[in-house]
N, C-alpha and C positions, 0 to 999 in steps of 0.2 A: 504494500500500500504506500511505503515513503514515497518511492521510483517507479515510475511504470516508463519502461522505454519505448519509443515508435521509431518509424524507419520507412520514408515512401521511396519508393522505388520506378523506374516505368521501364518495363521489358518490352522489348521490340523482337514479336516472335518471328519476324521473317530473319535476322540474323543474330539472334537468340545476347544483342547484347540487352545489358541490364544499365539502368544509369541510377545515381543516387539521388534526390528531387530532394528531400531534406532529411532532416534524423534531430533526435532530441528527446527531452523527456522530460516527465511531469512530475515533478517531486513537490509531497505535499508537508507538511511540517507536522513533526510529530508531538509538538504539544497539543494540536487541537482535537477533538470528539471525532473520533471513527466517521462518524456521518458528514461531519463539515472535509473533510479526508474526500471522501465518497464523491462527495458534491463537488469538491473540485476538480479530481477525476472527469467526472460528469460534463462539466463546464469547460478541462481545458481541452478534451478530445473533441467534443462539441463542434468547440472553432477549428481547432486544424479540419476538423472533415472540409468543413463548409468553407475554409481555403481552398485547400488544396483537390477536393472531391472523388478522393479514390474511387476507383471501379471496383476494388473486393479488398478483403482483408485478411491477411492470417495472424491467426492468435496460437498462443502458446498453450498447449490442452495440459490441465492440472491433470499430474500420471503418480509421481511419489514423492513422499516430505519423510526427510529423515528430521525436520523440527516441525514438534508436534504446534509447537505455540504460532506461527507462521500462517500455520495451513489457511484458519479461516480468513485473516485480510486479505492474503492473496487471494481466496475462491469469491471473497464478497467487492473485491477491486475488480478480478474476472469480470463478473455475475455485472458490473459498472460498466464499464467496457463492452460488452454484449449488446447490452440493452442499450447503448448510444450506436454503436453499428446497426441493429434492428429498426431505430429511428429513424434513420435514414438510409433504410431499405440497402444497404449495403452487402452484400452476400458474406458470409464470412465460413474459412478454411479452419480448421484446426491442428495442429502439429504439435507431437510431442516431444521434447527433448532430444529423445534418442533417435526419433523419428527425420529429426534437422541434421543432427551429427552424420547420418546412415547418408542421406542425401549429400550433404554437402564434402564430406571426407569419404565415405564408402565403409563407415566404420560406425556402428551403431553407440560406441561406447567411447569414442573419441577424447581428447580432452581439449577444454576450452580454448586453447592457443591455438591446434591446428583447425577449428571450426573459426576462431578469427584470423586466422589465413588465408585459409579459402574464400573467405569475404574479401577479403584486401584482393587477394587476386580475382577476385569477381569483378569487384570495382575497380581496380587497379589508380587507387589511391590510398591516401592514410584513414585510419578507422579515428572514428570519436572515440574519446577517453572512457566514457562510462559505458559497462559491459551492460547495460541493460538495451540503453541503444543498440549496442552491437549485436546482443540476442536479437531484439526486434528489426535488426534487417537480416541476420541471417533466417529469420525467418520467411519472412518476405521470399526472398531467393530460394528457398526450399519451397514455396510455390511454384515459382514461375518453373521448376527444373520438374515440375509434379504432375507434369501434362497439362499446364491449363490451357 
């Protein structure tokens, strides 16, 4: 719930390049009520849509929590997230973890450097600093590589 990273992307399926349109993320301050959190969630997906207007979305599917305490902001941040894509009639994808590593390295169990590799050499530029970004564009990219 702090970070929720994004990543838009625009794949050009006739010569399968991908370009990076922007990346960043939503970080909400953790003194305030879970709900005020929520709401801003809420609010700043909102705008990027209605910027930028994506044609779909992939989101990162909640698969396993080795921290138990974690589990429900991230599913009730999800659960945020969903319901502003729905909003705006936006189709949306879901991917697992394991399911991006497998795609984007060929290694289901990869570790987080060579999945931001493969990014960098996707885009063939430097990656944003925060790894939340960098999950939500390799997510992105484990669409476009997913038969869309």
């Amino acid at each position: 719930m702090a970070i929720v990273g994004y990543g838009l992307i625009e794949y050009k399926k006739e010569d399968e390049e991908i370009e990076l349109v922007t990346s960043g993320s939503i970080q909400t301050d953790k003194s305030l009520d879970d709900s005020k959190r929520l709401l801003e969630i809420y609010n700043d997906l909102s705008s990027i849509i209605e910027k930028y207007k994506p044609d779909c979305a992939s989101v990162e599917q909640l698969f396993f929590f080795k921290n138990q305490k974690t589990i429900i902001p991230v599913a009730e941040a999800r659960g945020v997230i969903l319901t502003v894509l729905e909003k705006y009639n936006i189709p949306t994808f879901n991917y697992t973890p394991m399911e991006v590593k497998q795609v984007l390295t060929g290694y289901g169990r990869a570790e987080k450097k060579e999945v931001e590799q493969m990014v960098q050499l996707t885009l063939k530029r430097d990656l944003p600093k925060l790894d939340d970004t960098v999950d939500a564009i390799a997510i992105a990219i484990c669409h476009t590589r997913n038969g869309i």
